[in-house]
N, C-alpha and C positions, 0 to 999 in steps of 0.2 A: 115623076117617078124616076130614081135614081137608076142607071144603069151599075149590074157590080160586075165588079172584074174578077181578073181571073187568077189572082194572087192567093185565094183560098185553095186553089187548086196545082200549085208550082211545087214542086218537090226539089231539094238538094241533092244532088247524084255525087258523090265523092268516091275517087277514083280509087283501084289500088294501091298506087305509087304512095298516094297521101297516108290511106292506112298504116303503112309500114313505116311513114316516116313517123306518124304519131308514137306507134308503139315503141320506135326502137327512143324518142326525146321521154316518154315515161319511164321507159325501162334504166335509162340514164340516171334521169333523177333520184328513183330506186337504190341505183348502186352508190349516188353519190352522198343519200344521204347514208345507207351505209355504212360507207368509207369514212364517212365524219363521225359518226357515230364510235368508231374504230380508234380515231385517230384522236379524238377531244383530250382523253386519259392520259395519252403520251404524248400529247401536245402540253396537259396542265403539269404532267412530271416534269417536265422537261423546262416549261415555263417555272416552273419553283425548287430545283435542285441547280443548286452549283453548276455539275459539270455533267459528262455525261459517259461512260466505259463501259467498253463491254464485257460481260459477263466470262467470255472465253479466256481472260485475262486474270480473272479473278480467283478465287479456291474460298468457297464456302461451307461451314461447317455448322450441323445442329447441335446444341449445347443440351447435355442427356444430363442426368442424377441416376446415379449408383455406383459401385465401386469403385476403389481411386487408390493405384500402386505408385508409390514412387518407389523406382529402382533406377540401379547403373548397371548399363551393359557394357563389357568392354571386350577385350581380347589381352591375356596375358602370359606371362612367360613362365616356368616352374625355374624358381631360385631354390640353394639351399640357406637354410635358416641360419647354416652354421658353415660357412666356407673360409675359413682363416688363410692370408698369405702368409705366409716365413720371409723371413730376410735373415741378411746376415748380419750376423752379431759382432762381426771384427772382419777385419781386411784380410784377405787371404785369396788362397788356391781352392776353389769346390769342386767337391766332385759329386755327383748325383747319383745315389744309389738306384733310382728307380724311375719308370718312364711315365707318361703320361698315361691315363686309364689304370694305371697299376691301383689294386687296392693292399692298402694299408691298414695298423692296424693303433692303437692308441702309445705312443711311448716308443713305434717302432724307428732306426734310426735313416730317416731317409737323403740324408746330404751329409757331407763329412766338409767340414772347411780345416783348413792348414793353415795357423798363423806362427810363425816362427817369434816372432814379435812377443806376443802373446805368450807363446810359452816360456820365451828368455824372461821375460817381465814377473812371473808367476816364480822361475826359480829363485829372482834374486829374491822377490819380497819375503820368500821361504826361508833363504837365507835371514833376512835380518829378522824374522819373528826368531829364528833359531838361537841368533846371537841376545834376541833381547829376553827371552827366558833366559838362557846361562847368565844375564846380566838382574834379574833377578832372583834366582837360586843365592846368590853372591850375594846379594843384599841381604838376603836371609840369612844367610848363615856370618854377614857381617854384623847383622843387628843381634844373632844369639850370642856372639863373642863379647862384643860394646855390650852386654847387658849382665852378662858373668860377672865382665871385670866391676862395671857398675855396681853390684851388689856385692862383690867379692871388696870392695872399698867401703861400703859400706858395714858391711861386715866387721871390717877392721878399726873404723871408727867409732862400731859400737864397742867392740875390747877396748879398743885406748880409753875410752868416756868411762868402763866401769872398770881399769885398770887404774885411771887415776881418781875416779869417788874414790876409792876400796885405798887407797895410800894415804889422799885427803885424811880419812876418818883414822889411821895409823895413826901418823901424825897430829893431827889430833887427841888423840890418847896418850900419844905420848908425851905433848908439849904437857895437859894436864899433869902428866905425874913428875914432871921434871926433868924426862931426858930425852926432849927433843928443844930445839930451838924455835923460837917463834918465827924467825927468816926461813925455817927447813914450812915449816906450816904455811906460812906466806905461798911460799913454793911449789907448793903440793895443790892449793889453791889455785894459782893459775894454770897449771898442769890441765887441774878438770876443766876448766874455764875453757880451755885451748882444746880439748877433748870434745867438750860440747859443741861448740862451733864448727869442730871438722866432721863432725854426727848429720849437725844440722846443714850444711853443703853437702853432703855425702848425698843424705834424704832428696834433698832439693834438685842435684845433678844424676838423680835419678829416675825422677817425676822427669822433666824435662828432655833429659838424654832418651830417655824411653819413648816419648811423642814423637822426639823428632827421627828415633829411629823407626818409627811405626809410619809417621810420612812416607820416608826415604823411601821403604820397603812398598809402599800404595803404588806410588808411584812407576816406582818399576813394572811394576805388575798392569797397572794403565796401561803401560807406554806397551807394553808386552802384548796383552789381552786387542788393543787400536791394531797392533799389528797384523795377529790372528787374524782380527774381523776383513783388514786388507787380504790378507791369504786365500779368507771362504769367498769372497766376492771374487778376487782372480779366477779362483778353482772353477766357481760357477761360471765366468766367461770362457774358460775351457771348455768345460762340459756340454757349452750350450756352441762348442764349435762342430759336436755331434748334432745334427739339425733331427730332430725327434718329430714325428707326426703328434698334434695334439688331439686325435678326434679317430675313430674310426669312419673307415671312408674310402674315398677314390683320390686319386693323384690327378689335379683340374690340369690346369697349365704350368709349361714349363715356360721361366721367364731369361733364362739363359743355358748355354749348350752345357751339354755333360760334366764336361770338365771345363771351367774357367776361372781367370782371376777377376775377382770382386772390389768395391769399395765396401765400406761398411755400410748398413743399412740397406742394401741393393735387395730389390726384387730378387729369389731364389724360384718359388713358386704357390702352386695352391693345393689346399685340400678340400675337399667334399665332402660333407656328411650326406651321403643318402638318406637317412633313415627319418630327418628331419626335412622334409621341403614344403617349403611354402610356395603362392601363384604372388606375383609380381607385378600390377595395373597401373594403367594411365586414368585417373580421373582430371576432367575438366574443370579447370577453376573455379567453373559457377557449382557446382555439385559438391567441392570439395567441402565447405565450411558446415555444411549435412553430412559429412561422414564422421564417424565416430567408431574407437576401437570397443567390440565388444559386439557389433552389427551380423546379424545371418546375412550369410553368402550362400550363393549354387554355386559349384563350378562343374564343367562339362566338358567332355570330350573323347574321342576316339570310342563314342556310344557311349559310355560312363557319365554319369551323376554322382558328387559326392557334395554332402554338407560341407560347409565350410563360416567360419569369423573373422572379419577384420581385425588382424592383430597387429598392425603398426600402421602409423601414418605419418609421411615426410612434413618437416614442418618450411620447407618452402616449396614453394612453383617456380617449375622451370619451363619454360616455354609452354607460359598458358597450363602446364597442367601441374596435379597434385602425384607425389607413388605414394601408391598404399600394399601391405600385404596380406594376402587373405591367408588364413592356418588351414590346415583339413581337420575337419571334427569327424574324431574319432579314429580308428584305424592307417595308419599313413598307406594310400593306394600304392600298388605294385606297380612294375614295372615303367615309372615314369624316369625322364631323362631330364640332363638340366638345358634349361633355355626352350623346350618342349611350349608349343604354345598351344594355351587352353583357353575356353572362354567363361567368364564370370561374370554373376549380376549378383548383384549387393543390394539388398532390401532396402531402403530407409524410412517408408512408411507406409501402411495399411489403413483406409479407415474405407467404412460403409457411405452409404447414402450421401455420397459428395456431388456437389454440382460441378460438372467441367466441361471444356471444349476442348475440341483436338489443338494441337499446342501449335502454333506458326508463329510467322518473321511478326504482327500483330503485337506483338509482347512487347518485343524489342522495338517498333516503329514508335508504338505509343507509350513505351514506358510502365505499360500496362495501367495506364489513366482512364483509356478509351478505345471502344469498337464500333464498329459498323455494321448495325441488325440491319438486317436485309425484310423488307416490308412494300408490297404490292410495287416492286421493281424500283426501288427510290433504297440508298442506304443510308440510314441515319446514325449521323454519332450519337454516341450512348455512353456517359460518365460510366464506368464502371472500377471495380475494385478486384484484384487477382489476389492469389496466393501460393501456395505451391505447388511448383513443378516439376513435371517426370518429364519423362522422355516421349510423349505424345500426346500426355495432356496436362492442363491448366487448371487449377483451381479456382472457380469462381467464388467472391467471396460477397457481391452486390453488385447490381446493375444491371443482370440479367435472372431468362427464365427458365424454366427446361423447355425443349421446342423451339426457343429462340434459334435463325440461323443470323450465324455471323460470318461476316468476311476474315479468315484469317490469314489469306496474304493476298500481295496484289494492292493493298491499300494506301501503301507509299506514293500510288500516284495522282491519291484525291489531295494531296496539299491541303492535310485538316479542312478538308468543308464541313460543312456543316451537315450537305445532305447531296447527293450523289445519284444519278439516276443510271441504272446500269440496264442496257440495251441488250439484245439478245444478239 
């Protein structure tokens, strides 16, 4: 009979030290799995994007559908539409009837120039237009004498011509009855013959004489009339040595003192139409080839709103930008000054139901080929296609969705990857 022991009856006594260490190597493993659990996502991001940046670096924006303005904002200056300088029209002494801010009125005379010059030049041509009528009056009355005598010979060759028919035919009659001689008849014959001939010269050098006294007399009258027309043109550089406002207006700048002496052509000063002004704008190159005269404008300022249309546009750029001028439609507002600086935005297109993003450096990094949707922390390039743009948004025209968020700047520093993991 087998003796049994006492192994049915031994119990394990396990301390407390043990307990706590069990609990705290479970609670461990707890946390580790986890941490892993946590970490597997942005471990396999991170294993399958390119690179990795953070977020704080970046400017993301959600791409909406609805309305879609393009305008240009700018800030501009009130020109007049109609501001003519004056110069001078001959060399001279000026003297400026009037100050700067002085208003004028159309026609009034506001500079007087002195040209001695000028006026010696104007007496002599006066002279010779004087001399060259009296030199055709003479003609005239040379060509009415040459045409008297003219006819006054001829005249008398027609008496001779029917002085000697009329003797001819005497003779004639007489030689018939016997008491003339046939040599007296002969005679009487060449007579007319001779008559004839000085008839027909007579006729001929008076056709002739007559033409050429009818040139002679044109002529004169030419040369006479060429003259004149030097006279009125003198006359008018005189007149215009009275310097005349052409506009109703204000007196802008003066470009030389009171009184001084001139070259020709010299800056004198300006005038100002008030009553016409236009605003004055800097567009940017890339906006420029979108603007069109004929375009709605706002303009605004000093609390004031007034309609307004693009009524001229520069046809080059100058450092990077376009001038353009906007009109005021309707009414010309009061109390505006020149060089007064206003601000305007200029319509260029309205449409509904557009798809777009807020516009960033994105455009210009990628040429607008390509962006970066932002998708459970990974950003992917995305072929996409743009179209036009405002001043804070982008038109998408493929490639994306509404809801889509994209990176619109900050993206210069993924070096085209492909896909991008952006960390918090």
């Amino acid at each position: 009979m087998a003796i049994r022991d006492t192994s049915s009856q031994d119990r394990l006594i396990v301390s407390q030290v043990d307990r706590k260490r069990r609990a705290l190597q479970i609670g461990a493993g707890v946390v580790a799995l986890l941490v892993l659990a946590w970490l597997l996502p942005s471990a396999w991001r991170l294993m399958t994007a390119g690179r990795s940046v953070s977020a704080a670096r970046l400017q993301i924006a959600t791409v909406e559908r609805g309305p879609f303005v393009r305008d240009i904002a700018a800030e501009g200056s009130v020109v007049a539409a109609v501001s003519p300088t004056l110069y001078a029209s001959a060399p001279g002494a000026v003297t400026l009837k009037v100050h700067a801010g002085d208003a004028v009125t159309k026609g009034e005379v506001i500079a007087v120039i002195d040209s001695p010059e000028l006026a010696s030049k104007l007496a002599q041509e006066q002279s010779n237009a004087d001399a060259l009528n009296v030199d055709y009056k003479r003609a005239q009355i040379d060509s009415r004498k040459q045409r008297l005598e003219l006819h006054k010979n001829l005249d008398n060759a027609t008496i001779d011509e029917k002085t000697a028919q009329t003797d001819l035919q005497r003779n004639q009659k007489g030689f018939a009855e016997g008491a003339v001689a046939q040599l007296q008849v002969a005679h009487a014959q060449d007579t007319l013959d001779k008559a004839r001939i000085e008839l027909k010269h007579a006729r001929e050098d008076l056709g002739l004489d007559n033409d050429s006294l009818t040139f002679n007399v044109q002529s004169k009258k030419l040369a006479w009339e060429r003259q004149v027309l030097l006279v009125k043109d003198l006359q008018r550089q005189v007149d215009d040595l009275n310097v005349r406002s052409p506009v109703n207006g204000q007196i802008g700048q003066l470009f030389i003192a009171p009184s001084a002496t001139v070259a020709k052509d010299a800056q004198l000063l300006s005038v100002i139409d008030l009553s016409a002004l236009e605003v004055e704008v800097k567009v940017p190159e890339s906006f420029a080839r979108d603007l069109a005269i004929g375009m709605s404008a706002q303009i605004s300022g000093n609390g004031n709103q007034w309609p307004g249309t693009v009524g001229a546009i520069s046809p080059e750029v100058v450092n990077g930008e376009v001038a353009a001028r906007v009109r005021f439609g309707g009414d010309q507002p009061a109390h505006l000054r020149q060089n007064q600086r206003l601000s305007v935005r200029i319509l260029l297109d309205q449409r509904d139901n557009v798809l777009t993003v807020a516009r960033g450096s994105f455009v210009d990094e990628s040429g607008g080929n390509y962006a970066y949707v932002v998708r459970d922390g990974i950003a992917v390039k995305t072929p996409i296609r743009v179209g036009a743009s405002s001043i804070d948004k982008v038109e998408i025209l493929q490639g994306l969705k509404a809801g889509d968020r994209v990176i619109i700047s900050g993206a210069g520093e993924f070096n085209a990857a492909a896909r991008v993991a952006i960390s918090n």
